[in-house]
C-alpha positions in Angstrom: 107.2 137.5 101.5 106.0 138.6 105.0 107.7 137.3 107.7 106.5 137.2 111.3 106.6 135.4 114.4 103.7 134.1 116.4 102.7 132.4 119.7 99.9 129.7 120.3 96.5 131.4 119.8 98.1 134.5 117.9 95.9 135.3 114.9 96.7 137.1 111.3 94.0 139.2 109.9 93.7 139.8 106.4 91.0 142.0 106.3 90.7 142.6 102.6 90.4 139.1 102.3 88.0 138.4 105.2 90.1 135.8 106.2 92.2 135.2 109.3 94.9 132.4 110.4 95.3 131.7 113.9 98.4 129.3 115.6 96.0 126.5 117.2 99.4 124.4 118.4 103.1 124.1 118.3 105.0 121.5 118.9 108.0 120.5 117.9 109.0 121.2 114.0 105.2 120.9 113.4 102.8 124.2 113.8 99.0 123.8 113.4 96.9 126.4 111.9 93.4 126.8 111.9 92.0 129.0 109.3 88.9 131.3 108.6 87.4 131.9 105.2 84.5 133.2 103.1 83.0 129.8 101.5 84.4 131.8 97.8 87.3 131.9 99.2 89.5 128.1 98.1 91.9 126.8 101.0 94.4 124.5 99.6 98.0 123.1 100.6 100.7 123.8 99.0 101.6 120.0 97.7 98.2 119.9 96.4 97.9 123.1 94.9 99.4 122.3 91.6 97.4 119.1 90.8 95.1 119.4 88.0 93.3 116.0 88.5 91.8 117.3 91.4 88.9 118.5 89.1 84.6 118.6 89.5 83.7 115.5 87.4 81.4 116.6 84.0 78.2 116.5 84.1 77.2 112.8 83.4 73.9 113.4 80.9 75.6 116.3 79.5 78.6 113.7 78.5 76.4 111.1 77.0 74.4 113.7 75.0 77.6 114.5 73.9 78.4 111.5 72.9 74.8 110.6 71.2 75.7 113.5 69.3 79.1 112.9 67.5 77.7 109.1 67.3 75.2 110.5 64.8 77.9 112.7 62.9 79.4 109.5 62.3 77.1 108.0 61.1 75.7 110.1 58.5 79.3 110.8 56.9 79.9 107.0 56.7 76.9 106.2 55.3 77.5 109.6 52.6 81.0 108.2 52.2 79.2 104.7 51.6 76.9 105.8 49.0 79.9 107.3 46.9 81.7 104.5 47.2 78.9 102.0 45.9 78.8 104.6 43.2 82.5 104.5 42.5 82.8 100.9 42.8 79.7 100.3 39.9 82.1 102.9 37.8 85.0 100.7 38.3 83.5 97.5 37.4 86.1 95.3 35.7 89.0 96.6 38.0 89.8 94.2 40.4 92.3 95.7 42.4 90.2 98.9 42.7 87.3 96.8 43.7 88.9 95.2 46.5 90.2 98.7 47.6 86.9 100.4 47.9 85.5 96.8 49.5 88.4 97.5 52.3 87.7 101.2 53.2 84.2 100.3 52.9 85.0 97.7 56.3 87.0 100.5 57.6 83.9 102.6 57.6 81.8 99.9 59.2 84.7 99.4 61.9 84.8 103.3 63.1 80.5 103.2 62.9 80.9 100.1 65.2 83.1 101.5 67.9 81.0 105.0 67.6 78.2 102.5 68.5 80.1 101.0 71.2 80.8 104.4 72.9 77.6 104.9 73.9 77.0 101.8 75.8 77.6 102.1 79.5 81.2 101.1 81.0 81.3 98.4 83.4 82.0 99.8 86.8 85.5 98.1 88.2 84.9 97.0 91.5 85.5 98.9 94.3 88.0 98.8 96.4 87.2 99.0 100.7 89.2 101.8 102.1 90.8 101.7 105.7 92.6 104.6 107.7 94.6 103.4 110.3 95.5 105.3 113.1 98.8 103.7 115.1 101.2 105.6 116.9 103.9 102.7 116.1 104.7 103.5 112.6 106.9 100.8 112.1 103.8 98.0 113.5 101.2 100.6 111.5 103.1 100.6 108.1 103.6 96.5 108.6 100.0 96.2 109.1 99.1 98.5 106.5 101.0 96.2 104.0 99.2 93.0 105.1 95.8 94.6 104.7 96.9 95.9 100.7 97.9 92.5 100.3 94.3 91.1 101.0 93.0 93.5 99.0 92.3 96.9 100.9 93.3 100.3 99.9 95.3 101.8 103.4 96.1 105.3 104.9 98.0 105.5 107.7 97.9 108.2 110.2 100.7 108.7 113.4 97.7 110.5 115.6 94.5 111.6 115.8 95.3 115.2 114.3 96.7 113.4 111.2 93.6 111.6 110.8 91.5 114.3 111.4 93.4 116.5 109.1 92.9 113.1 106.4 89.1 114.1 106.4 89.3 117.3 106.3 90.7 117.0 102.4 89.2 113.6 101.5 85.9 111.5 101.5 85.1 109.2 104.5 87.1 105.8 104.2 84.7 102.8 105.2 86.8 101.9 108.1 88.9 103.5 110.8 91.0 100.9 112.6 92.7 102.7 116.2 95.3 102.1 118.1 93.9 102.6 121.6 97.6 102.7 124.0 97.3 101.6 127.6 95.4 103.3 130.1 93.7 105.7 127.2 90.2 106.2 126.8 88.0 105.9 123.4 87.7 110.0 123.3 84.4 110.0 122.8 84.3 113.7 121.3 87.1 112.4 118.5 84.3 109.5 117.8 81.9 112.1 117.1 84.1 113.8 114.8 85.3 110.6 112.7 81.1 109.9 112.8 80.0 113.5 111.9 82.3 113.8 108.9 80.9 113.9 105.6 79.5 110.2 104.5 80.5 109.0 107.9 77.1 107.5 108.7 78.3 104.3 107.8 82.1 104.4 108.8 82.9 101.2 110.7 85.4 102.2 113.8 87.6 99.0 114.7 89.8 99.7 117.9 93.3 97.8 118.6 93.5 97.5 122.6 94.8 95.7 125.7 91.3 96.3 127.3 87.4 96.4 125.2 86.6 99.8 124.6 83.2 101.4 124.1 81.7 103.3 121.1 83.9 101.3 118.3 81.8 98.4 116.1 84.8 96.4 116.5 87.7 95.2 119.2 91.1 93.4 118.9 93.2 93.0 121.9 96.5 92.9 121.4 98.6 91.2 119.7 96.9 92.2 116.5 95.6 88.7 114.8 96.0 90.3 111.3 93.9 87.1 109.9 91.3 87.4 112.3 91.1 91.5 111.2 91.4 91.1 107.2 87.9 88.3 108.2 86.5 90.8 110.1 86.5 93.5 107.3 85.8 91.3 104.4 82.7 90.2 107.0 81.8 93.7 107.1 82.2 94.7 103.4 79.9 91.9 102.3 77.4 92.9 105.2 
């Protein structure tokens, strides 16, 4: 392992790899890294790195034909396997017992073509779930609100700053809402708008601010205290819309 030490703004070059990594901010424990790389070239963290769920999903037609496919398999070896055991069970005329075997595996056979059947129909889709990142610099008030809003049904990240959240949607698809914690005296930032509103499926985020004074460029505005009842009304208002 290469070990070096760096300033803000002091760049690596790894020039085999086209790539380079420069220190964009330190402070305290916590170093920020911006980093440049050929589109072939995959970027991941480290915590991240291992999980193989992360995967492209199948392609969906190529699934079903898959699917349509074995379904027919099936079904010609039970009806071969059906045919033989008419057969059989004509031979074994007289034998009780043996009759009422073959009648059993001949329902077994019906069973498995029945749930090949059933494999082709389409899935009901569960419902889904609104999901809120919430940006509050309190984490004690943010994770207390966070827990209200799972309660009524909403599926919650929590972010400490602006940084975090941006560094959220950098590795995940745009929630529906972004509720922020505005402090005194602070402006909206309207270039951090943009870049919540710019990300990827962001044309219909919903930005909900928490403030002692109304803000511009947000959908939404709470002064504070926080009515969490008057919020959880306000989302479920604009999930149905």
């Amino acid at each position: 392992m290469l070990v070096l030490s760096r300033k803000e703004h002091d760049k690596l070059i790894l020039p085999t790899l086209n790539v380079s990594v420069e220190v964009v901010r330190i402070q305290g424990n916590t170093v920020r890294l911006g980093i440049e790389a050929p589109t072939d070239v995959p970027i991941v963290r480290h915590e991240i790195a291992d999980l193989r769920s992360i995967e492209f999903a199948p392609d969906e037609s190529a699934s079903k034909q898959q699917v349509a496919s074995l379904t027919k398999a099936i079904r010609q070896r039970t009806d071969s396997c059906a045919n033989a055991l008419n057969l059989l069970h004509e031979h074994l005329e007289g034998n009780i017992a043996a009759q009422s075997l073959i009648v059993d595996v001949y329902k077994e056979l019906q069973a498995l073509e029945q749930d090949a059947k059933s494999a082709l129909d389409e899935p009901a889709e569960p419902a889904r779930v609104p999901h809120a990142l919430l940006i509050d610099r309190d984490a004690n008030e943010g994770q207390l609100l966070a827990s209200y809003l799972r309660l009524n049904g909403f599926e919650v990240t929590t972010a400490q700053d602006r940084d975090d959240a941006l560094d959220f949607l950098s590795l995940h698809s745009c929630p529906d809402f972004v509720l922020l914690d505005i402090l005194k005296g602070q402006d909206t930032n309207s270039d951090f708008l943009g870049q919540l509103r710019a990300h990827r499926g962001g044309e219909n985020l919903k930005l909900f601010a928490f403030s002692d004074a109304e803000p511009s460029g947000v959908d939404r505005w709470f002064p504070r205290p926080i009515d969490a009842e008057r919020l959880v009304r306000e989302l479920a208002a604009a999930v149905a819309a």
